[in-house]
C-alpha positions as CSV (number, residue, x, y, z in Angstrom):
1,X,90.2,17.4,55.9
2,X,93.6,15.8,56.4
3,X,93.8,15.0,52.8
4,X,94.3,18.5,51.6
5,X,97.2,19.2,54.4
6,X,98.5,16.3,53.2
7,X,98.5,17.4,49.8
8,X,100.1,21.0,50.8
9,X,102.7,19.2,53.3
10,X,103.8,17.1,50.2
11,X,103.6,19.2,47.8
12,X,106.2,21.6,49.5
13,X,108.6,19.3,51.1
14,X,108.5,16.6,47.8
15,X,109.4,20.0,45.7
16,X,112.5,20.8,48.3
17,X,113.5,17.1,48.3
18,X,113.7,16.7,44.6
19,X,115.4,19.9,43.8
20,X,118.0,19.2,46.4
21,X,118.6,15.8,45.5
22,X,117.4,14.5,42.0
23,X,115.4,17.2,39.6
24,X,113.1,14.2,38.3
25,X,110.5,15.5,36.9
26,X,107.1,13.6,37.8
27,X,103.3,14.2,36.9
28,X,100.8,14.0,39.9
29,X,101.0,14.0,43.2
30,X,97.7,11.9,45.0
31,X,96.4,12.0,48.3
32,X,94.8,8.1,49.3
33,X,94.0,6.6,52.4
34,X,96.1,3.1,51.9
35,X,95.5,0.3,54.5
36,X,98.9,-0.8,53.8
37,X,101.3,1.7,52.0
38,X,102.9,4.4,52.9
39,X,103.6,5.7,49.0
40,X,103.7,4.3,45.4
41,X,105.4,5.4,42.2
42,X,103.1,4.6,39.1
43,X,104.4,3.7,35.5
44,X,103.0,6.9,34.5
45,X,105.4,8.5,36.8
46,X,102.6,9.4,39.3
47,X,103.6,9.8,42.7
48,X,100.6,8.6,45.9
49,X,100.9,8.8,49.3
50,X,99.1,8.3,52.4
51,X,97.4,10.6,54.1
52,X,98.9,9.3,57.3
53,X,102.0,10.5,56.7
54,X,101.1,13.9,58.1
55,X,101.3,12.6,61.5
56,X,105.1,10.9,61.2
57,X,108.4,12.6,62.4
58,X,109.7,14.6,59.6
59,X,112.6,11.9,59.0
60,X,110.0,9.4,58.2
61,X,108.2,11.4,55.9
62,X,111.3,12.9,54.0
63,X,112.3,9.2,53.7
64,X,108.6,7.8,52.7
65,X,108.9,10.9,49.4
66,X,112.5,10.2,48.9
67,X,111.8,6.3,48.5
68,X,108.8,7.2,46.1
69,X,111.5,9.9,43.4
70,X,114.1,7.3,43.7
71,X,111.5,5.3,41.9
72,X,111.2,8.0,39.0
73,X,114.4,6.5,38.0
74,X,114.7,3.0,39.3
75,X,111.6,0.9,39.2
76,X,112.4,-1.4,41.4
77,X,114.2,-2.2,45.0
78,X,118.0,-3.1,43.4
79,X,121.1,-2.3,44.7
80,X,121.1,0.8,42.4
81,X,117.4,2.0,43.8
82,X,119.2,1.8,47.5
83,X,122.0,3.4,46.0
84,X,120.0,6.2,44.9
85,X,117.8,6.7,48.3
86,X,121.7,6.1,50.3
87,X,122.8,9.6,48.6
88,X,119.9,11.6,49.9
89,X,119.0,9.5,52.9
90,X,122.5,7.5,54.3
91,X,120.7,6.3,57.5
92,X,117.9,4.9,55.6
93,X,118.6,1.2,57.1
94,X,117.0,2.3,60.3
95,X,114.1,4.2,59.1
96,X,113.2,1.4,57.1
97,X,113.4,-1.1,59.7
98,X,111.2,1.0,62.2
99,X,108.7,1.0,59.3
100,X,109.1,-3.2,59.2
101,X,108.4,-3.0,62.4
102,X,105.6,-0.5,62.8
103,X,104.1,-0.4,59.7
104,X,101.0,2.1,59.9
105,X,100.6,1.3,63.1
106,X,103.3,4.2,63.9
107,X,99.9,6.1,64.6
């Protein structure tokens, strides 16, 4: 049940975020039930989340899908990936080190 609100949540907010911020265009969006990711970003430019993510602040989450479209364009975690999340998301430092901390145990 909480994978199709998940999917609607996403779907809605992931469609604001990009607009605002990038325009990237991506294929899929998939719902999983991870043990130990919040999102991924596949080669084929596929975008998976957690279904967990329904029950985080809205900061997290916008953070979690922001993370996962800076990937559309940087594949990786270098300075320019930051760079890329810092424009949308300039506090990111602290959201992710609550998510070191916490990690899906934010629950």
């Amino acid at each position: 049940q909480y994978r199709d609100k998940a999917l609607e949540l996403i779907t809605e907010r992931l469609t604001i975020l990009n607009q605002k911020y990038y325009r990237f265009k991506f294929n899929k969006i998939t719902i999983k039930n991870q043990k130990t990711r919040w999102g991924s970003c596949s080669k084929k430019r596929n975008l998976n989340f957690n279904y967990k993510i329904l029950f985080l602040p809205q900061k997290i989450r916008d953070y979690i899908m922001i993370h996962e479209l800076s990937h559309l364009k940087e594949f990786n975690h270098s300075t320019r990936f930051w760079n890329l999340v810092g424009k949308a998301i300039p506090n990111y430092i602290e959201i992710v080190n609550g998510l070191k901390l916490d990690g899906l145990n934010l629950l």
